[in-house]
The first five atom37 places (N, CA, C, CB, O) and aatype in JSON, in Angstrom:
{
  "aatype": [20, 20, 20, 20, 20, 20, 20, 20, 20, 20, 20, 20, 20, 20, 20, 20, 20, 20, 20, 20, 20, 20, 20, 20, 20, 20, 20, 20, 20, 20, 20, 20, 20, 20, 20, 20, 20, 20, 20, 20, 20, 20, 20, 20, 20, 20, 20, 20, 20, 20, 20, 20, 20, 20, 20, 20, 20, 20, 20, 20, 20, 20, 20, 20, 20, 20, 20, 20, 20, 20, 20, 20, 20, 20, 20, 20, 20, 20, 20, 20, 20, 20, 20, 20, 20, 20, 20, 20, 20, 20, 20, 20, 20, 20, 20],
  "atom_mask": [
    [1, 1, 1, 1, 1],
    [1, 1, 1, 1, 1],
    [1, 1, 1, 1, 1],
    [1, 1, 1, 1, 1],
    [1, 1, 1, 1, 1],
    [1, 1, 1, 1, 1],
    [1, 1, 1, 1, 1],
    [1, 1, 1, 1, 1],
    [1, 1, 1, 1, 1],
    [1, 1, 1, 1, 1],
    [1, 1, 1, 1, 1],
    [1, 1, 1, 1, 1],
    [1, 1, 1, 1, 1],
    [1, 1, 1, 1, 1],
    [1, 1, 1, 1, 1],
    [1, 1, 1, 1, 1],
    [1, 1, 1, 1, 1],
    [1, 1, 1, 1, 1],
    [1, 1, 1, 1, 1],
    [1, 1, 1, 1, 1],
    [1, 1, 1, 1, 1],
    [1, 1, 1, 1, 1],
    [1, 1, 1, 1, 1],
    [1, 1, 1, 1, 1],
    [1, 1, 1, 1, 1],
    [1, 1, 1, 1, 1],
    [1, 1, 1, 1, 1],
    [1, 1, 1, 1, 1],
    [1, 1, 1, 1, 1],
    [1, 1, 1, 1, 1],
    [1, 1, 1, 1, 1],
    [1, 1, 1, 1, 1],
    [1, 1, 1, 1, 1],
    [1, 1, 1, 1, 1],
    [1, 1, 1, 1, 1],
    [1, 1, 1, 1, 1],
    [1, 1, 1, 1, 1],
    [1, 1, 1, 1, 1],
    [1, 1, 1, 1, 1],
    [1, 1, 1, 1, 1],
    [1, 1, 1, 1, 1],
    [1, 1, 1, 1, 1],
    [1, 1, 1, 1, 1],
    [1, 1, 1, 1, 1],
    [1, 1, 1, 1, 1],
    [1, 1, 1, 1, 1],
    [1, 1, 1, 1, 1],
    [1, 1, 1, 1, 1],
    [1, 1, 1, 1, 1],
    [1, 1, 1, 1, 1],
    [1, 1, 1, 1, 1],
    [1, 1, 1, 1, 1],
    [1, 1, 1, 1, 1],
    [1, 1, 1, 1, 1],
    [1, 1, 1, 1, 1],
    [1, 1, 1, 1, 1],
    [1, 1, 1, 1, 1],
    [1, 1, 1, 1, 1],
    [1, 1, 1, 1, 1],
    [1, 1, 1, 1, 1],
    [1, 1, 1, 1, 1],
    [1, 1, 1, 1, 1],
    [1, 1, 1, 1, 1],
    [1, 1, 1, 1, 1],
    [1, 1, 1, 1, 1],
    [1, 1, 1, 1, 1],
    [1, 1, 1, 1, 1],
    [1, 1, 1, 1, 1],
    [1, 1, 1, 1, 1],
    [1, 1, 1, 1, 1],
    [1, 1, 1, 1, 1],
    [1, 1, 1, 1, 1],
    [1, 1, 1, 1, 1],
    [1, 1, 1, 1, 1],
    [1, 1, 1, 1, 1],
    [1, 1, 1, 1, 1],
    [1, 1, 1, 1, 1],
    [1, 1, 1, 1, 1],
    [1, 1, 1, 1, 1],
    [1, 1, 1, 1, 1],
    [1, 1, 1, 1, 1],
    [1, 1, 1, 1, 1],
    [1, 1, 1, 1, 1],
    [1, 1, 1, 1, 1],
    [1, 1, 1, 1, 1],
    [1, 1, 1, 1, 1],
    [1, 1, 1, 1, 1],
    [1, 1, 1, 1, 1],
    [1, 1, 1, 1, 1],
    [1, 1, 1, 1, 1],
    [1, 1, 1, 1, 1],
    [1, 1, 1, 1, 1],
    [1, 1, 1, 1, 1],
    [1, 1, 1, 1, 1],
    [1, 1, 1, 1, 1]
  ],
  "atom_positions": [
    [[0.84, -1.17, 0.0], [0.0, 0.0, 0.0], [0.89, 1.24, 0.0], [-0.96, -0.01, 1.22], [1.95, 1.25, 0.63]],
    [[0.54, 2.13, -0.6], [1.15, 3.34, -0.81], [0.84, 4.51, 0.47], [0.61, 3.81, -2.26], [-0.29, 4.68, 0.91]],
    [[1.9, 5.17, 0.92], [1.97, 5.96, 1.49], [0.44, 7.08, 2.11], [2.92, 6.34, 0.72], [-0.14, 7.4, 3.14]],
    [[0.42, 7.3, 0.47], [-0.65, 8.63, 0.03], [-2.12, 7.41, 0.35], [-0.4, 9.48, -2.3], [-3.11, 7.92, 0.87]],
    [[-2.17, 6.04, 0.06], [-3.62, 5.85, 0.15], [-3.93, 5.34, 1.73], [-4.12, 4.7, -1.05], [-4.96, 4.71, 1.99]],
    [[-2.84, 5.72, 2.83], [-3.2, 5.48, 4.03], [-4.39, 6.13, 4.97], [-2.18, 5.63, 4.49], [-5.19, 5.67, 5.78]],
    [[-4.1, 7.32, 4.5], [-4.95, 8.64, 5.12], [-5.92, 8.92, 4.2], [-4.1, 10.04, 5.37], [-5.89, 9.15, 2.99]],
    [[-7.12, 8.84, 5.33], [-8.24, 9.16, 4.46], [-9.07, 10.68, 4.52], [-9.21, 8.07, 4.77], [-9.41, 11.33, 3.53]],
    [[-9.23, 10.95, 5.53], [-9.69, 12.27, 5.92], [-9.41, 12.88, 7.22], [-10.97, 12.27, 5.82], [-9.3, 12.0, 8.07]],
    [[-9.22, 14.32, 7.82], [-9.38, 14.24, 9.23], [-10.62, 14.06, 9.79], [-8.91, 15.26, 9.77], [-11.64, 14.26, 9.13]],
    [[-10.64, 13.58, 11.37], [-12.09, 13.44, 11.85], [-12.12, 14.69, 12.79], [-12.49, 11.9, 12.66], [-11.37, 14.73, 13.77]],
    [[-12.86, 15.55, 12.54], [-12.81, 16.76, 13.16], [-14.55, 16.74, 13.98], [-12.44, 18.1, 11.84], [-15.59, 17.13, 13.44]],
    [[-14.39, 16.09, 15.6], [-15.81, 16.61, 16.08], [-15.32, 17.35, 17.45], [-17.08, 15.24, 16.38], [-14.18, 17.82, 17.43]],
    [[-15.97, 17.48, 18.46], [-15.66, 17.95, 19.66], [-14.35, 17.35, 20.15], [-16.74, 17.71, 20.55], [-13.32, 17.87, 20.6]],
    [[-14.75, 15.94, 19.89], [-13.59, 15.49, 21.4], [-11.74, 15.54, 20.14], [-14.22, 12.74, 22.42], [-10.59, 15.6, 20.58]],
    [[-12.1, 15.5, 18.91], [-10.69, 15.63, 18.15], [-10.58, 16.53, 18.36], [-10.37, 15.44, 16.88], [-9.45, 16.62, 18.86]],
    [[-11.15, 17.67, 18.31], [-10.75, 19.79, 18.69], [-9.97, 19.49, 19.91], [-12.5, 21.26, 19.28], [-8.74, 19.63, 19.97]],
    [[-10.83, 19.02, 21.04], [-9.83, 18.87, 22.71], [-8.57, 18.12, 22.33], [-10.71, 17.75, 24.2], [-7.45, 18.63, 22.37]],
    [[-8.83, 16.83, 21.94], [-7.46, 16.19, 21.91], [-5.98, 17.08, 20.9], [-7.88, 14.57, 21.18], [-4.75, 17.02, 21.04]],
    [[-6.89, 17.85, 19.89], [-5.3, 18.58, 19.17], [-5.1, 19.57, 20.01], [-5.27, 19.32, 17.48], [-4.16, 20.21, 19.55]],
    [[-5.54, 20.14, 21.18], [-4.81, 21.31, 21.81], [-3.63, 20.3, 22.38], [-5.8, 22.32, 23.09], [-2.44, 20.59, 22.19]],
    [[-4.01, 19.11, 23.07], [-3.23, 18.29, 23.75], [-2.0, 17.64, 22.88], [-4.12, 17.31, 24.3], [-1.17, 17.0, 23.53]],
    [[-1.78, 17.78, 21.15], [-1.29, 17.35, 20.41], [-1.42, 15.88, 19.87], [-0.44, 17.7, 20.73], [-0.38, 15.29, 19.58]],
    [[-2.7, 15.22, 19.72], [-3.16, 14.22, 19.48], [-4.55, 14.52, 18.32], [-3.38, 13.59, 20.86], [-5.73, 14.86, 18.4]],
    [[-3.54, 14.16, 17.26], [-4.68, 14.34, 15.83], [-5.38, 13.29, 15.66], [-4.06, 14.54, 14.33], [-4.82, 12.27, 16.06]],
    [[-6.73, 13.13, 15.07], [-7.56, 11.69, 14.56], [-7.75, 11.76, 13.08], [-9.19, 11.49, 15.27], [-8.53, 12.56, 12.56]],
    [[-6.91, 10.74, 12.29], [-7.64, 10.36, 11.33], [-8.31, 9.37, 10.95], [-7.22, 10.46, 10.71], [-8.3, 8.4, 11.71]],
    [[-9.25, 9.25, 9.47], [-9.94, 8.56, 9.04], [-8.67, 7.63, 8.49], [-11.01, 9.2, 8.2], [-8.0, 8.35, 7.74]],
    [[-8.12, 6.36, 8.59], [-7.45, 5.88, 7.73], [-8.35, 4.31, 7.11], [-5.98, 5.76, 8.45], [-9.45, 3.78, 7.26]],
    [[-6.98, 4.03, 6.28], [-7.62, 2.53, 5.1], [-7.59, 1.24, 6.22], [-6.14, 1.97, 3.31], [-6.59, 0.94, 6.87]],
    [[-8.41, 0.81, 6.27], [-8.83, -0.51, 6.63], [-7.54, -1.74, 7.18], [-9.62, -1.01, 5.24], [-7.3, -2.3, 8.25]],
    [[-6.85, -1.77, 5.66], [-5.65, -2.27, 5.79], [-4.24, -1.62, 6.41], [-5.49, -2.58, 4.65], [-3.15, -2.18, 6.41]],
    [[-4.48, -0.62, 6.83], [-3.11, -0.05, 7.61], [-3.09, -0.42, 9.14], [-3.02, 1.68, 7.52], [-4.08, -0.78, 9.78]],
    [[-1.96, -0.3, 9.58], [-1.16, -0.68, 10.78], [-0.37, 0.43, 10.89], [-0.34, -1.99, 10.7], [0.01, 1.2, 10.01]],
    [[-0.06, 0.42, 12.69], [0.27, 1.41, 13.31], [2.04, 1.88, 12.46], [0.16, 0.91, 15.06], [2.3, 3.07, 12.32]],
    [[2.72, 1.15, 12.13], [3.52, 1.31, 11.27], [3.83, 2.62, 9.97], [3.27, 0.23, 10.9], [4.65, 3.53, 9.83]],
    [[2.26, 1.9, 8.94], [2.04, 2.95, 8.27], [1.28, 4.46, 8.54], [1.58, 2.4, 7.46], [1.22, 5.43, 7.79]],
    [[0.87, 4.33, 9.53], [-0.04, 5.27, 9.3], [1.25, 6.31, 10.07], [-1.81, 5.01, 10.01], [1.35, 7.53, 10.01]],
    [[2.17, 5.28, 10.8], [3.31, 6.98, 11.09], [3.88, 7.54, 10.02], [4.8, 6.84, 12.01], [4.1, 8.75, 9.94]],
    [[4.18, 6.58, 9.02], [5.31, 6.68, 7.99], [4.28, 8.07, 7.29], [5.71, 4.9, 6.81], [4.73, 9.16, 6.95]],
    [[3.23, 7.75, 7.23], [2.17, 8.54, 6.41], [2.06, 9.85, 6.44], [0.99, 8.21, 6.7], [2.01, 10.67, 5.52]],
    [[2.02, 10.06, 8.17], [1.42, 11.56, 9.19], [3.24, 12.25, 8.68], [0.95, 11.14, 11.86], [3.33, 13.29, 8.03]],
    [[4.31, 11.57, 9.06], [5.18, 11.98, 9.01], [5.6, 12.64, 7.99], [5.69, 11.35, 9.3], [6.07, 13.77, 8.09]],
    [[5.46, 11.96, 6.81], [5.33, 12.41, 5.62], [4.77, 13.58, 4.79], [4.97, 11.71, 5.33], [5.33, 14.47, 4.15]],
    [[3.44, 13.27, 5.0], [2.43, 14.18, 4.77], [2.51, 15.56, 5.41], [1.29, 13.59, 5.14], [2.42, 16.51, 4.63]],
    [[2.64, 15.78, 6.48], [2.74, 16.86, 7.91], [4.21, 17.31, 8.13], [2.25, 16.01, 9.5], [4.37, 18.33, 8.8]],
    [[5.25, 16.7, 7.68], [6.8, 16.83, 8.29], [6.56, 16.86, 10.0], [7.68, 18.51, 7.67], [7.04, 17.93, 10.38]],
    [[6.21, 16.37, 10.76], [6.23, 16.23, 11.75], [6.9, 15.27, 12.53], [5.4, 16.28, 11.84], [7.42, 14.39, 11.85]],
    [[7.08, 15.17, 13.92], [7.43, 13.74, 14.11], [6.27, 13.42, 15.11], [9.06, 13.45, 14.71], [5.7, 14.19, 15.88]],
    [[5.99, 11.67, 14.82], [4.93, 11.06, 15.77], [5.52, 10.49, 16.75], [4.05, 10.09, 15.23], [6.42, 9.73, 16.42]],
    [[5.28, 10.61, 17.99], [5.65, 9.71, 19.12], [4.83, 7.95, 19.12], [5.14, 10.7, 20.56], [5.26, 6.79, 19.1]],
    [[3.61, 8.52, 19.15], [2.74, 7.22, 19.36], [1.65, 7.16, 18.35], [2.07, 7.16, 20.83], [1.32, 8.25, 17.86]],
    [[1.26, 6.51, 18.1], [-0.13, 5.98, 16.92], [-1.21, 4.92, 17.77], [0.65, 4.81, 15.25], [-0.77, 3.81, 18.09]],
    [[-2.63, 5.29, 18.13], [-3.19, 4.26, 18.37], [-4.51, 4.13, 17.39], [-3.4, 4.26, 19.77], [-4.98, 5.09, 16.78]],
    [[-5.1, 2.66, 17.3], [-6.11, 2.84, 15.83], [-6.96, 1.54, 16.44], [-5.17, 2.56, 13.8], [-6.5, 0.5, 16.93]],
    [[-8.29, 1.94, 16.25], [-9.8, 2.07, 16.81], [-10.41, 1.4, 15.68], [-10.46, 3.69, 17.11], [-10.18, 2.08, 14.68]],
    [[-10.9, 0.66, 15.49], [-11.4, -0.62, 14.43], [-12.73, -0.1, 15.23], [-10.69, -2.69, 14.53], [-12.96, -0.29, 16.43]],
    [[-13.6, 0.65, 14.2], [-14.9, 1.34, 14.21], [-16.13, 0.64, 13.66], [-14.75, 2.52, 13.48], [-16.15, 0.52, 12.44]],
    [[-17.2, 0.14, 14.36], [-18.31, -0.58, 14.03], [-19.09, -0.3, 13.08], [-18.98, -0.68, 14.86], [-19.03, 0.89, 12.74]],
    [[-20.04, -1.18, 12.32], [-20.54, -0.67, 11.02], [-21.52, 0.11, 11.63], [-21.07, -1.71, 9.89], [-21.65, -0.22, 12.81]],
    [[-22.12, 0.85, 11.36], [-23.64, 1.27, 12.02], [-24.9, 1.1, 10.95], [-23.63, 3.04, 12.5], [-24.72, 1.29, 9.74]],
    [[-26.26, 0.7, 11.54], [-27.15, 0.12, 10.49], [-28.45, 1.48, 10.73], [-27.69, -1.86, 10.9], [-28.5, 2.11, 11.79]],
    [[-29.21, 1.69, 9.81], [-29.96, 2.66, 9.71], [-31.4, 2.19, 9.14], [-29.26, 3.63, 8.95], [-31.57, 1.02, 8.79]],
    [[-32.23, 3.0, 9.09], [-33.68, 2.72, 8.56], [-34.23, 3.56, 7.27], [-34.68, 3.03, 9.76], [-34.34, 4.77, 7.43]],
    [[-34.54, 3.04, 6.07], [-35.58, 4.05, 5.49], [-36.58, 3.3, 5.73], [-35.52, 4.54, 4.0], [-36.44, 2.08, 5.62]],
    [[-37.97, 3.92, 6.15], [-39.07, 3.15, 5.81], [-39.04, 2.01, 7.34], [-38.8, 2.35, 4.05], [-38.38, 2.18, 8.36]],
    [[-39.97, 0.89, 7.02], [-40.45, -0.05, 8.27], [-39.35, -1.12, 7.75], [-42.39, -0.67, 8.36], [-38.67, -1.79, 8.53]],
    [[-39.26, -1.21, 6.42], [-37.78, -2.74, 6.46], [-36.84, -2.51, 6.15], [-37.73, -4.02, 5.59], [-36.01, -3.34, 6.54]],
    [[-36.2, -1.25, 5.24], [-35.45, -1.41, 4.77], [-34.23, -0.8, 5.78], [-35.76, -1.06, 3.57], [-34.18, 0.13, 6.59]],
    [[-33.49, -1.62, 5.4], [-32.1, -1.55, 6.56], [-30.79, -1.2, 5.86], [-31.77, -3.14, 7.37], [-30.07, -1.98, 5.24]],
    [[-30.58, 0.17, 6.09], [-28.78, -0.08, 5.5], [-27.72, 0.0, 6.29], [-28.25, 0.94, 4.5], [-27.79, 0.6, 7.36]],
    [[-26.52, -0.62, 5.85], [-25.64, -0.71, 6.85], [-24.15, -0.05, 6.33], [-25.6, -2.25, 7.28], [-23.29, -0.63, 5.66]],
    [[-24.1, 1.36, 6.86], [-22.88, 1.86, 6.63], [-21.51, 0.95, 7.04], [-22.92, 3.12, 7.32], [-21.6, 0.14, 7.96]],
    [[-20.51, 1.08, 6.47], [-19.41, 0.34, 5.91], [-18.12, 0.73, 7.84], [-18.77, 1.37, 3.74], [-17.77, 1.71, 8.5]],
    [[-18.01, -0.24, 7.84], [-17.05, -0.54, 9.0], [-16.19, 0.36, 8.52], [-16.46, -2.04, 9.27], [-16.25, 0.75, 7.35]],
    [[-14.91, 0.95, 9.77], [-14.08, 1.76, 9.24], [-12.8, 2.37, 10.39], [-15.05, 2.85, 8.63], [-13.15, 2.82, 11.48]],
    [[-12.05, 2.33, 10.19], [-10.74, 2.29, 10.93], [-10.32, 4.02, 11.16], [-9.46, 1.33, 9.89], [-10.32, 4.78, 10.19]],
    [[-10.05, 4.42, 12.31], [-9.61, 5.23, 13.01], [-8.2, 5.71, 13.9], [-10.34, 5.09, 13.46], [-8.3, 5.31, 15.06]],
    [[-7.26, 6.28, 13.72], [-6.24, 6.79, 14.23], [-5.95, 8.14, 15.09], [-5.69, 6.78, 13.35], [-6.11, 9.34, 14.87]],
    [[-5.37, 7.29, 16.29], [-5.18, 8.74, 17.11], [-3.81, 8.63, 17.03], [-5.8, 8.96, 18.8], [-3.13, 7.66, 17.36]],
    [[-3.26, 10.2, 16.34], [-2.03, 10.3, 16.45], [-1.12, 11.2, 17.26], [-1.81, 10.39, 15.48], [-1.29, 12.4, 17.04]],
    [[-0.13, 10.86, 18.22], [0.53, 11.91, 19.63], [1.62, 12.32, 18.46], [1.36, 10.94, 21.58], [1.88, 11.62, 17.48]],
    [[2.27, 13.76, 18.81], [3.05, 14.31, 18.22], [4.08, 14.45, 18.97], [2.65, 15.25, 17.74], [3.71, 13.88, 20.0]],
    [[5.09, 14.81, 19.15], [6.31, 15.77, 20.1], [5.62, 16.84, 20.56], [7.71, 16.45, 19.26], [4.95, 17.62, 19.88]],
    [[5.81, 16.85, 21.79], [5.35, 18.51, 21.99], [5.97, 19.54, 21.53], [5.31, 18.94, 23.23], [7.2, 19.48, 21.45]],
    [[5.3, 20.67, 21.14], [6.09, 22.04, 20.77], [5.29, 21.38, 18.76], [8.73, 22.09, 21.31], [4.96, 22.35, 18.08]],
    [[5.11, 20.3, 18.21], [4.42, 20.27, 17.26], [3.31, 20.69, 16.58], [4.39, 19.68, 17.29], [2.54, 21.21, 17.4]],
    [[2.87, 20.72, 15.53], [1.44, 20.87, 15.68], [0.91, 20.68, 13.82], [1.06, 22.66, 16.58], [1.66, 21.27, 13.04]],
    [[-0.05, 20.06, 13.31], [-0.42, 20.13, 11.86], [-1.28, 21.41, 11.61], [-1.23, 18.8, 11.42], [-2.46, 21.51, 11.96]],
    [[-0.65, 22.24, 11.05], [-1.49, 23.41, 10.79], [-3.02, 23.22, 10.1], [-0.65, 24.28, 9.87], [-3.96, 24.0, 10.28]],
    [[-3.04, 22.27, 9.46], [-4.55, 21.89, 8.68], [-5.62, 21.52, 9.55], [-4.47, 20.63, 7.67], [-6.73, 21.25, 9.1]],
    [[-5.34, 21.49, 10.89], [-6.64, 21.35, 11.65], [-6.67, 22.97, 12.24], [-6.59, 19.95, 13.0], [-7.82, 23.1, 12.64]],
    [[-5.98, 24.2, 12.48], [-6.08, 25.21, 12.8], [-6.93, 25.96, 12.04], [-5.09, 25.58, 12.94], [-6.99, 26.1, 10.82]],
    [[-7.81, 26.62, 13.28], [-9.09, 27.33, 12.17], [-10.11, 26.59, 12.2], [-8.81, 27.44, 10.55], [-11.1, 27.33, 12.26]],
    [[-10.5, 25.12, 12.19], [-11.25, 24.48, 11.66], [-12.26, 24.3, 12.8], [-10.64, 23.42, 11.03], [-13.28, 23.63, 12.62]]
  ]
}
C-alpha cells in the first residue's frame, strides 16, 4: 500500500478539537493499515514527528428508510495520532 492511500480524511468533532490542543490528531485511515504505516504517512504528509499511533477498528452502524429497509454503513478504521510537543499540523487550525 502506498503511502498517500493510508490517510483518508481528518475526523474533526468535539472530542478531536480537545485532543489537538493536547497534540493528538484523529484520522480517518484505510482498513488495511497498521500502526507502522499510518506513522510513515502523518510523518510524511505533515513533516512532523509522531511519538505514538493508536487505531480504533470502528463498528458498522445500520440505519432505517421506511419499516424494512435496513442499510448498513461500511465498517471503518480510526487513528489517534501523539506528536512531540512544541508540534502541531497546521490543517486542523481554524477548523
Amino acid at each position: 500500500m502506498h503511502l498517500y492511500e493510508v490517510l483518508r480524511r481528518p475526523v474533526i468533532t468535539e472530542k478531536s478539537s480537545a485532543l489537538a490542543e493536547k497534540g493528538k490528531y484523529v484520522f480517518e485511515v484505510d482498513r488495511r493499515a497498521n500502526k507502522a504505516l499510518v506513522k510513515a504517512a502523518v510523518e510524511k504528509a505533515f513533516n512532523v514527528t509522531v511519538v505514538d499511533v493508536n487505531i480504533v477498528s470502528m463498528k458498522p452502524k445500520r440505519s432505517r428508510y421506511g419499516r424494512r429497509v435496513v442499510v448498513k454503513q461500511p465498517a471503518w478504521k480510526k487513528a489517534i495520532v501523539t506528536l512531540t510537543p512544541g508540534q502541531r499540523i497546521e490543517f486542523f487550525e481554524g477548523v
